[in-house]
N, C-alpha and C positions, 0 to 999 in steps of 0.2 A: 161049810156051806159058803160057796160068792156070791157074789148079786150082779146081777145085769141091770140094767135102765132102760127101759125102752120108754116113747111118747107116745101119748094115746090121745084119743080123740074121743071120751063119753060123752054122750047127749041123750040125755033123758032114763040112763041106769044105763044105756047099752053101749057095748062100743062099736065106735063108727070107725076108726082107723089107727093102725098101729104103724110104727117107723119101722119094725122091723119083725121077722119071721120067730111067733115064740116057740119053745121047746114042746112036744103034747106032751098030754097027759092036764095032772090037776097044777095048779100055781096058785102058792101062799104068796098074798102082795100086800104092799103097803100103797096106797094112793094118798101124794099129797099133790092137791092145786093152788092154783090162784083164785085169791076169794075176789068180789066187785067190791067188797067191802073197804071203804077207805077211811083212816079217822079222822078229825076234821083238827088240824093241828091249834084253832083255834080255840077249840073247848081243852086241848090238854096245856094250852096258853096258860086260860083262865084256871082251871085248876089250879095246877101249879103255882099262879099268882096268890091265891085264896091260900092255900096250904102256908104258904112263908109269907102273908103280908104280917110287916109289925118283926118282922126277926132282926132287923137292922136299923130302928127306930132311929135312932141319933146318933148315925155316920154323919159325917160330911161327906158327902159325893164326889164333891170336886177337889179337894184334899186324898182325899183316897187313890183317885182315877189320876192327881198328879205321882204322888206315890211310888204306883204304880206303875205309869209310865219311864219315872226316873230310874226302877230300877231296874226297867229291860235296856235303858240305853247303856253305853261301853263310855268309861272315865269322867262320869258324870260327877259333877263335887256336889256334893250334899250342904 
């Protein structure tokens, strides 16, 4: 069995326009769209903050972050 794709255009359970001429008879489909739904990068911020506060209690930051930086540069002396 292949698959075609065509765009549709539902509004309100019926469809209002297709891009392209379907085959008749019956058609097994799959519909996926686009939701309005958007999540609010903020809240997965804070989660995430909550979830791992306290995991790295007593780094040094700036120890770390020089580190770090030293050892993406080329012929650096330690």
């Amino acid at each position: 069995m292949g698959h075609e794709i065509a765009e549709a255009i539902i509004e309100n359970g019926q469809i209002k326009y297709v891009n392209k001429k379907l085959p008749w008879g019956k058609l097994k489909v799959h519909i996926i769209y686009d939701s309005m739904e958007e999540t609010n990068p903020e809240t997965d911020i804070e989660k995430i903050v909550r979830e791992t506060m306290g995991i790295y209690r007593d780094i040094d930051v700036e120890s770390e972050a020089k580190k770090l930086r030293m050892s993406w540069e080329r012929d650096v002396q330690n």
